[in-house]
BAFIDO-616770 format. One record per atom (N, C-alpha, C): x, y, z. Coordinates in steps of 0.1 Angstrom, whole numbers, plus 5000, padded with zeros to 4 digits. Layout:
BEGIN
XYZ
...
END
This chain:
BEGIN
500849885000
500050005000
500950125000
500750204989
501150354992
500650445002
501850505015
501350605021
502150695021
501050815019
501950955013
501551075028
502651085034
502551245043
502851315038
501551415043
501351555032
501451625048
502751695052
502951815066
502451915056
501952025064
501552195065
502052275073
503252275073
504252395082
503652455087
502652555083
501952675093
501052615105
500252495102
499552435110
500352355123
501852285115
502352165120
501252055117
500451995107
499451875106
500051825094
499351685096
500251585089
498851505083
498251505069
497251435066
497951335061
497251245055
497651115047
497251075039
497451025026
497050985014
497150835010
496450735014
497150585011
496250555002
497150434993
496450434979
496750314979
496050164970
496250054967
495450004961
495849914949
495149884936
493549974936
493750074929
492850184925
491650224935
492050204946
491050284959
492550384968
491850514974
492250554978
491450594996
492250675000
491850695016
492550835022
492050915024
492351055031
492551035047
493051035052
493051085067
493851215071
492551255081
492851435083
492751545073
492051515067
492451605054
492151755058
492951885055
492351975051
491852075047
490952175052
489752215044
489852195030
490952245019
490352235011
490952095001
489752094992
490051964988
490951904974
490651974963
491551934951
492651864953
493451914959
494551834965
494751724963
493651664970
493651474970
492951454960
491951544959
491251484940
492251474932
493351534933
494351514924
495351424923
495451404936
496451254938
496051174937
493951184937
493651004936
494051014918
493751104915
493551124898
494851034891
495751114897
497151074892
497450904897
497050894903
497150704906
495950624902
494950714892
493650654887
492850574899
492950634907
492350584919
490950624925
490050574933
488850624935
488950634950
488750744957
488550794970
487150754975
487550624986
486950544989
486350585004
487750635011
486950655024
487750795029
487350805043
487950985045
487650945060
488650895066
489050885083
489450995094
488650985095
489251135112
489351045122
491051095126
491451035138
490651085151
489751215150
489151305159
488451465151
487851495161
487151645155
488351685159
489051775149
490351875156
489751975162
491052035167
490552175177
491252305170
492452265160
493552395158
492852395145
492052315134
492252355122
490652305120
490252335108
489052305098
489252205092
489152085092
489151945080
487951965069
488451925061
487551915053
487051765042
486651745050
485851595052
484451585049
483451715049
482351705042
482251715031
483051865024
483351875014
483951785004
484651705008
485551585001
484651505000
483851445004
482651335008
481651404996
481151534993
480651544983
481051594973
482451564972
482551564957
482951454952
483651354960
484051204957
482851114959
481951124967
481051014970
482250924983
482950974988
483750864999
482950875010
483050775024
482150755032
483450795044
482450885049
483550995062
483750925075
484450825079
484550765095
485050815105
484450835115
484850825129
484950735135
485750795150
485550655159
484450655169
484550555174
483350565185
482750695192
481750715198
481350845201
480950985197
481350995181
481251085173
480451095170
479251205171
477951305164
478351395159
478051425145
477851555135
476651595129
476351725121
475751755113
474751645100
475851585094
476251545087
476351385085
475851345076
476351165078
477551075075
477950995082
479150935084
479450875090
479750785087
480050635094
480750605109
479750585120
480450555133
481450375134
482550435135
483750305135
483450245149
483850125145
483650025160
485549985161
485749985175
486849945181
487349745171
488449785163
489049665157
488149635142
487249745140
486849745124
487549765117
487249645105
488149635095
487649695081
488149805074
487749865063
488849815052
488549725042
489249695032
489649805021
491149805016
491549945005
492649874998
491449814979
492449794975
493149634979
494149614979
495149454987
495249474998
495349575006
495449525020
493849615026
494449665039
492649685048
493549825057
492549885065
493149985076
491849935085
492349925096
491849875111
491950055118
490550025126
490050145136
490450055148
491150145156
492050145170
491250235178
490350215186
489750285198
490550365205
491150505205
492850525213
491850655223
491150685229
490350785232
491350845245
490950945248
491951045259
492251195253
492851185243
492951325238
491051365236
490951315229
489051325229
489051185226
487551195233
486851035231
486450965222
486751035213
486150965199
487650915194
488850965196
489850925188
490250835187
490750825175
490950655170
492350685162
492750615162
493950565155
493550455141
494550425132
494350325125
495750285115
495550135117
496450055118
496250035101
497650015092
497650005081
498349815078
497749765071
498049635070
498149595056
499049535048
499549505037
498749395032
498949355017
498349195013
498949095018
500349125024
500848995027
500548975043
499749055051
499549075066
500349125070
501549175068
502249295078
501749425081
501949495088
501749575092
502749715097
503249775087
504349875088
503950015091
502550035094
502050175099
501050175106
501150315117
500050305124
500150445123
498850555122
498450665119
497650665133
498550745144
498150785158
497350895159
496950965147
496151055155
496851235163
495851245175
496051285187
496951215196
496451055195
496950985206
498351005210
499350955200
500750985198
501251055192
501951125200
503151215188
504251165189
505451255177
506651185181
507451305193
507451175203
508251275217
507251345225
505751265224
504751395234
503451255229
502451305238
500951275238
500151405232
498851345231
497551415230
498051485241
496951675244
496951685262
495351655259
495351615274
493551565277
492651715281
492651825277
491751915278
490751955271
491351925260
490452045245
489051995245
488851825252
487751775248
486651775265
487151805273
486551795287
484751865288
484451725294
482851765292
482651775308
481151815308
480651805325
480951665331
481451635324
481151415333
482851395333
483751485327
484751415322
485651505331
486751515338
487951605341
489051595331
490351685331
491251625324
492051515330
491851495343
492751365346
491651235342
490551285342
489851115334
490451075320
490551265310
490551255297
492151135298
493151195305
494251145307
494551025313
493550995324
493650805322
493250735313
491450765302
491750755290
493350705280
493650825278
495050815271
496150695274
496150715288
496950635293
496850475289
495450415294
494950285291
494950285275
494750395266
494750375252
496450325247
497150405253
498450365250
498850295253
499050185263
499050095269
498749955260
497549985257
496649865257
496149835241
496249965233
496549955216
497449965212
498350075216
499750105210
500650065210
501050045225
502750005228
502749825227
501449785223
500949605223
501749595202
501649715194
502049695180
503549645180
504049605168
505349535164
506349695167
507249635176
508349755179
508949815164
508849825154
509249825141
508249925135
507249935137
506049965130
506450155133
506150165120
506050325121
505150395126
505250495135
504550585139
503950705133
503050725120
502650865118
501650965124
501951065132
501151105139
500251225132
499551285136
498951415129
499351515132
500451585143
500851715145
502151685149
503051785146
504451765151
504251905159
505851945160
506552115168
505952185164
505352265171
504652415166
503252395165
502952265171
501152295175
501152265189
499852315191
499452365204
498652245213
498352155201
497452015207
498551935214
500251925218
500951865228
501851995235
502551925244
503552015251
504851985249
505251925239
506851855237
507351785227
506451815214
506051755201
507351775194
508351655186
509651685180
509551715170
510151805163
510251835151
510651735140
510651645142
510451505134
509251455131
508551385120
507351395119
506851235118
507651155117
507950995121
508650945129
508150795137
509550725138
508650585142
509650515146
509550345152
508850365166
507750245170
507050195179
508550215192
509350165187
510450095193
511150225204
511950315191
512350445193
511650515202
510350605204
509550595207
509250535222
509750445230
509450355237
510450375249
511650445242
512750455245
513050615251
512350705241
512850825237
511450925248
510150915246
509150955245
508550945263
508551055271
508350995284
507350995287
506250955279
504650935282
505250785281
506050705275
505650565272
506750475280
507250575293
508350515302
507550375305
508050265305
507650115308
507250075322
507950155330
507850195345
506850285348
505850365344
505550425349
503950395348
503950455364
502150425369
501150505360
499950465360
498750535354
498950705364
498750665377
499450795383
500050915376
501450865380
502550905373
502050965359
501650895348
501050975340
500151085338
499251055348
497951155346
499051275348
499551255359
500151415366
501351445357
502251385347
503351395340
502451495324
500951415324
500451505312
499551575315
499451625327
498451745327
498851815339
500351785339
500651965347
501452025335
501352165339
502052265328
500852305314
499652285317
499252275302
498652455301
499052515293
498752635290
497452655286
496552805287
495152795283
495252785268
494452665260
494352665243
493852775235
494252835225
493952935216
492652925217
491753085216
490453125219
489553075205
490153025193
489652985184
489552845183
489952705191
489752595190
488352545193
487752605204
486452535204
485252565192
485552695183
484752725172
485352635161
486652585160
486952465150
486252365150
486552305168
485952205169
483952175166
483452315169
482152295165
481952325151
482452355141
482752375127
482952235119
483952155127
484652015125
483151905125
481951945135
481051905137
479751935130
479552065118
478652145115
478952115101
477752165089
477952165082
478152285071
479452335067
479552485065
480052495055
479952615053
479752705039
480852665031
480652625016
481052505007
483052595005
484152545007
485352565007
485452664992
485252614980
484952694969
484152804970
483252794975
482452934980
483253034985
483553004997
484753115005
486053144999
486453054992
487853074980
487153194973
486153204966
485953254955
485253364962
484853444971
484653534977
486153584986
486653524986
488153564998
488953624987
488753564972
489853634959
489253714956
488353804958
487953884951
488454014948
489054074935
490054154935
489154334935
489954364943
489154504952
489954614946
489354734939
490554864936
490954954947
491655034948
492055104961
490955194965
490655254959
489355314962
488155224970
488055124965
487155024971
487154974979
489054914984
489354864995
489454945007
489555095004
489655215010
488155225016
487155235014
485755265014
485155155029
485554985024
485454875028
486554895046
487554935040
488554915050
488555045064
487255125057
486655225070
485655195079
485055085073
484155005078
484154945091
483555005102
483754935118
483754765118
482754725107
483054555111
483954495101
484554595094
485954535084
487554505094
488254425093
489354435094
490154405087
490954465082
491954475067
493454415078
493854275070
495054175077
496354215063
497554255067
498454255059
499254155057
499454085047
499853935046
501053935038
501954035038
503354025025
504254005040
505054005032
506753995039
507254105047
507754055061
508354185071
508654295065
509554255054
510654385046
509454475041
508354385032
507654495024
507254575031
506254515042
505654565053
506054715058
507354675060
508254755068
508754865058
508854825046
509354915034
508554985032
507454955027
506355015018
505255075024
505155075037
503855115045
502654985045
501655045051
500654975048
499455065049
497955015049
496955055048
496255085060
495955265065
495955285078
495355185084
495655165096
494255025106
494954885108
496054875092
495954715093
496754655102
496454535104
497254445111
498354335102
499654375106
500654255099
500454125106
500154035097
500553885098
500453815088
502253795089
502853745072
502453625067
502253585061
501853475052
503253365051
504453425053
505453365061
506053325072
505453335083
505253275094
504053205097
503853205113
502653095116
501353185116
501053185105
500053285103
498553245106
498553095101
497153085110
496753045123
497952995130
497352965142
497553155154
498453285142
498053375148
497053495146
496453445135
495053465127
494353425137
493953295140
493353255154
493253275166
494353325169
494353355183
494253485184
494453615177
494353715176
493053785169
492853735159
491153725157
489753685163
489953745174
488553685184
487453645175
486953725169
485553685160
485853555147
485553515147
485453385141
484553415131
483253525128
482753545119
483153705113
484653725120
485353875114
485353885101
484953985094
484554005080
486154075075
486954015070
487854045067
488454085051
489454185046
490254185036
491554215037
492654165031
493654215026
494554255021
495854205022
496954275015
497954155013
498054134998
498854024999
499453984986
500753974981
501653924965
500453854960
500453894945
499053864939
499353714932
500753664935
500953524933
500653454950
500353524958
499653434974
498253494973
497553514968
496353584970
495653454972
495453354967
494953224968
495453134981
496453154983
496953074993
496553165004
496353305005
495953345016
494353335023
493653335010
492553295018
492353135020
493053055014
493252925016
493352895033
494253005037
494952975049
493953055059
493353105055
492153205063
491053085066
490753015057
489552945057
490252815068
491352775066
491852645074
491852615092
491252765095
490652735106
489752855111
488852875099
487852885103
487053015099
488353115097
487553225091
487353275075
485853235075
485053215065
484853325055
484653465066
484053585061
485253655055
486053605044
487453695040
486253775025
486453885024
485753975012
487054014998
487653995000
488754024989
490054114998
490854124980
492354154984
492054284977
493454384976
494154494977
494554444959
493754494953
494254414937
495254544935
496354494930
497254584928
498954634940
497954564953
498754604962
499154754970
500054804973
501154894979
501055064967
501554984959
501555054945
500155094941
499455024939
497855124935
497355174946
497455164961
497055274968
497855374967
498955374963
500055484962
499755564953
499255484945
499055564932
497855624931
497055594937
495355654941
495455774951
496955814955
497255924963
496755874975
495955774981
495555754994
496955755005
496555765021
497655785028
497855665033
498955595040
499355495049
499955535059
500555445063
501255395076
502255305078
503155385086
504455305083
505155325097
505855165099
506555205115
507555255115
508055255125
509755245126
510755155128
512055175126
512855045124
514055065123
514955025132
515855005141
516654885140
518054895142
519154775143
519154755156
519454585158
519554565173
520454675179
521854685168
522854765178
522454905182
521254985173
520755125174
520055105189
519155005189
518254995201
519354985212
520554895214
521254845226
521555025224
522055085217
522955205219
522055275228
520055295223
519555415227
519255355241
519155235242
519055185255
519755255265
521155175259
522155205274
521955375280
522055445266
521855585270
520355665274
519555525279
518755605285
517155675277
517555645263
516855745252
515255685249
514955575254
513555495251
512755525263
511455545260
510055545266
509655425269
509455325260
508955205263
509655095254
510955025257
511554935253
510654805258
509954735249
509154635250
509254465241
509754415250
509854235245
508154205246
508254155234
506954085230
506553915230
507953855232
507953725236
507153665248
506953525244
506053465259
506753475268
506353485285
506353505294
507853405296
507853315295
508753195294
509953215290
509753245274
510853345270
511853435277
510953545277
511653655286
512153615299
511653535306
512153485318
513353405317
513753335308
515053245301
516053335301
515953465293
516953565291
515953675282
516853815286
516153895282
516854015285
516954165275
517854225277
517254355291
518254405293
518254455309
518054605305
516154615308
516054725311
514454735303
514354625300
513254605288
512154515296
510854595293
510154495299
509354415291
508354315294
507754215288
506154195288
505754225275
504654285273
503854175260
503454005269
503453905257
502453955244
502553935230
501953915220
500653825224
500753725226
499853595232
498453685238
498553775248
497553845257
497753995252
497754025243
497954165235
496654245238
495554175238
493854215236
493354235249
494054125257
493454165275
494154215282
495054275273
496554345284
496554515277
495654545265
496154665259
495954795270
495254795277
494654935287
495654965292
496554855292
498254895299
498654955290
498554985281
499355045271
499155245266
500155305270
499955445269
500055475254
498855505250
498955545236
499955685235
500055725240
501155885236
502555845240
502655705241
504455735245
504955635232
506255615233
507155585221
507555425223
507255335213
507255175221
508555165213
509455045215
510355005207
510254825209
509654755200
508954655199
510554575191
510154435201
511054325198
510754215195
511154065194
510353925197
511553885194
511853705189
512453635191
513653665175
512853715165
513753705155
512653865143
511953895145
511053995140
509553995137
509253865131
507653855132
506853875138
506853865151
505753845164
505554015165
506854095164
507254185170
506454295162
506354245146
505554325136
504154325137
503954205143
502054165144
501954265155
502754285167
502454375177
502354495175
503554545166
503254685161
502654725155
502054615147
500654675139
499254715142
499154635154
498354625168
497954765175
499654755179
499654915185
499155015178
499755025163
499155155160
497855165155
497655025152
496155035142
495355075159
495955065168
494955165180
495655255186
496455325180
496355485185
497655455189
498555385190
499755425199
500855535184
500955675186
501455685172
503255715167
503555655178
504955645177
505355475176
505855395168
505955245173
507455205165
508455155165
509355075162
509954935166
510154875152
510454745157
511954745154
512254675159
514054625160
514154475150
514954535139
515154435131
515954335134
515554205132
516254075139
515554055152
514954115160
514854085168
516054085184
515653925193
516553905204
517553835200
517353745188
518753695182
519453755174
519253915173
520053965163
521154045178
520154085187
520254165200
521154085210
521253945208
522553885213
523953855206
523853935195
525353945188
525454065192
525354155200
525754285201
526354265216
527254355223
527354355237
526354415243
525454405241
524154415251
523654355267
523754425275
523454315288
522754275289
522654155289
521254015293
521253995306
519953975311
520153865327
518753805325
518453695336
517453625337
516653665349
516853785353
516253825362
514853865361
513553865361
512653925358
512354085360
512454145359
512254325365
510554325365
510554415373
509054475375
508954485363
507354455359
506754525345
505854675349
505854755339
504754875341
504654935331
503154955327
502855015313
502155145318
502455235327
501555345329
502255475323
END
């Protein structure tokens, strides 16, 4: 059986594509769909079934959509209700694909429904298992996202526990592990930036799956430290469960090419918010469109589209290279926000040329900032890094003012003084400054490079925390 991992950097998700004598199978897919209509195409294959290891929480699947355009039959695992119809999987069902079959694994704890599924050859081997939630490589599901009135997270996490135990670590030490999220999602707390490996490895490496250790021991190993989840997971997960507005639909309203004048008109609009989606440099070069908010299309743009976009039905446009104009609303829709109205047709350049006015920060070398530092010359020298961060190391005299809590921490913030905005390498740092000024702060600069550009300079660091104060 062919199995194909398809990662998405911005998300960190890992769907799957397995294919054998002319049936195919999706797991995770998503939102949108062509994608795999295209891979079954190219292997003359017919997309047979469309497996969720679980309702996600960080992203949109798109599993109904796919289901009506292929005719494939959508499965879950046990316990799963939707909108929509699709097949409830039973613990050790066997779905045939093709010469071999894929087996439903009951793995419940991350949420209750989650299932795993075991890939099995014509000759009976078995060289893959597609974990889901359950397993990652170097971390677990955490047991929160799914906690109902009947359930706590230490139940979700004895769940987990007995699932790992008792389906997983029972497979051939050999067997590959593909999980659905690696580094840089928010669904574990220790996820490796490797996106495979061995039952075996795994066994060894992974300290959810220490040999020695009690159900105990576990509950409290995976559910202390767990941070509160992005304010946009539980509208995925009821989205993941709903039946919504067709992926082609919202593509073809999110492209919609807007003249400056028009985006101008739209972008005055109280329930509009205009998102800048080009590259730091441009950003930083060319101005932008009074109001907007940067977040590049080169960084982790949707999971900070999500967390920074409270409304989930925010009526959005933007600004973005008219070769990403597609992939930006692509990436808008992948979890969740639906209502994108069109782009900036033309860009930078045709508001310029429409005589309309912008906005533009300021911008600074690490060694300009250490200089005005030491001498005293800044108002508000401000790290935008998580709390964690700054507490690790951080430069001396700067305080810490996270990106993460930007929305329930702004009132701290004196619109008349002068910020000089940092983060770990420049992105985070630009989403903040755009923040600031699209509300009134009207002095803002970011420090190019960031804290890693800021520790090649002789700049003093300590790990001390200093008082914070934004008055």
């Amino acid at each position: 059986m062919k199995v194909e991992q398809i990662f998405t950097g911005c998300l960190a998700e890992m769907a799957y594509y397995i294919e054998s004598n002319g049936e195919a199978a999706i797991v995770d897919p998503l939102r949108e769909t062509q994608p795999y209509i295209d891979m079954a195409a190219a292997d003359n294959a017919t997309i047979k079934y469309i497996f969720l290891t679980h309702f996600h929480a960080d992203f949109v699947s798109g599993q109904y959509d796919l289901a009506q355009k292929t005719g494939a039959k959508i499965v879950f695992g046990p316990n799963a209700t939707a909108e929509y119809d699709f097949h409830v999987g039973t613990d050790g069902e066997v779905f045939p694909l093709g010469d071999g079959k894929i087996t439903l694994l009951h793995t419940p704890g991350h949420t209750m429904e989650s299932s795993s599924y075991l890939i099995t050859e014509k000759d009976g081997s078995t060289p893959y298992v597609l974990t889901g939630d359950c397993l990652f490589i170097g971390d677990v599901g955490r047991p929160d996202l799914a906690v109902k009135s009947d359930l706590t997270q230490a139940d979700l996490a004895g769940h987990l526990f007995d699932s790992l135990r008792n389906k997983i670590m029972t497979l051939p030490d050999d067997i590959i592990v593909y999980p659905n999220h690696g580094a840089g999602s928010a669904c574990g707390k220790n996820m490796s930036s490797e996106t495979f490996d061995t039952l075996e490895n795994q066994k060894k490496t992974n300290y959810a799956l220490r040999a020695d250790m009690t159900k105990e021991e576990f509950i409290q190993e995976v559910t202390a430290g767990l941070k509160t989840p992005p304010q946009y997971f539980p509208n995925n997960v009821r989205m993941n469960k709903s039946i919504n507005t067709s992926i082609d639909d919202v593509l073809s309203a999110g492209t919609t090419a807007l003249d400056a004048v028009t985006f101008k008109e739209m972008s005055e609009q109280k329930d509009v918010l205009v998102i800048d989606t080009r590259s730091k440099e441009d950003y930083t070069e060319q101005g932008t469109v009074p109001g907007a908010w940067f977040i590049g299309i080169d960084g982790s743009f949707a999971p900070w589209v999500g967390a920074l976009v409270t409304n989930i039905q925010q009526k959005i446009i933007f600004i973005a290279d008219e070769d990403k104009v597609q992939e930006v609303a692509t990436r808008f829709s992948r979890v969740g926000y639906d209502n994108t109205a069109g782009y900036l047709k033309g860009g930078m350049d045709a508001w310029k040329k429409a005589g309309l006015d912008f906005d533009k920060i300021g911008s600074m070398s690490a060694q300009e900032f250490g200089d005005a530092l030491a001498k005293g010359e800044m108002e508000k020298p401000t790290d935008v890094r998580k709390d964690t961060e700054y507490r690790s190391e951080h430069a001396v005299g700067v305080d810490n003012f996270p990106l993460d809590t930007i929305h329930a921490n702004f009132s701290e913030i004196d619109t008349n003084k002068a910020y000089y905005v940092h983060c770990a390498s420049g992105y985070r740092s630009l989403i903040a400054a755009s923040i600031f000024m699209a509300n009134g702060v009207k002095n803002v600069t970011d420090v190019r490079g960031g804290f890693k550009a800021m520790q090649e300079t002789d700049m003093p660091m300590t790990d001390f925390i200093c008082p914070t104060t934004f008055s």
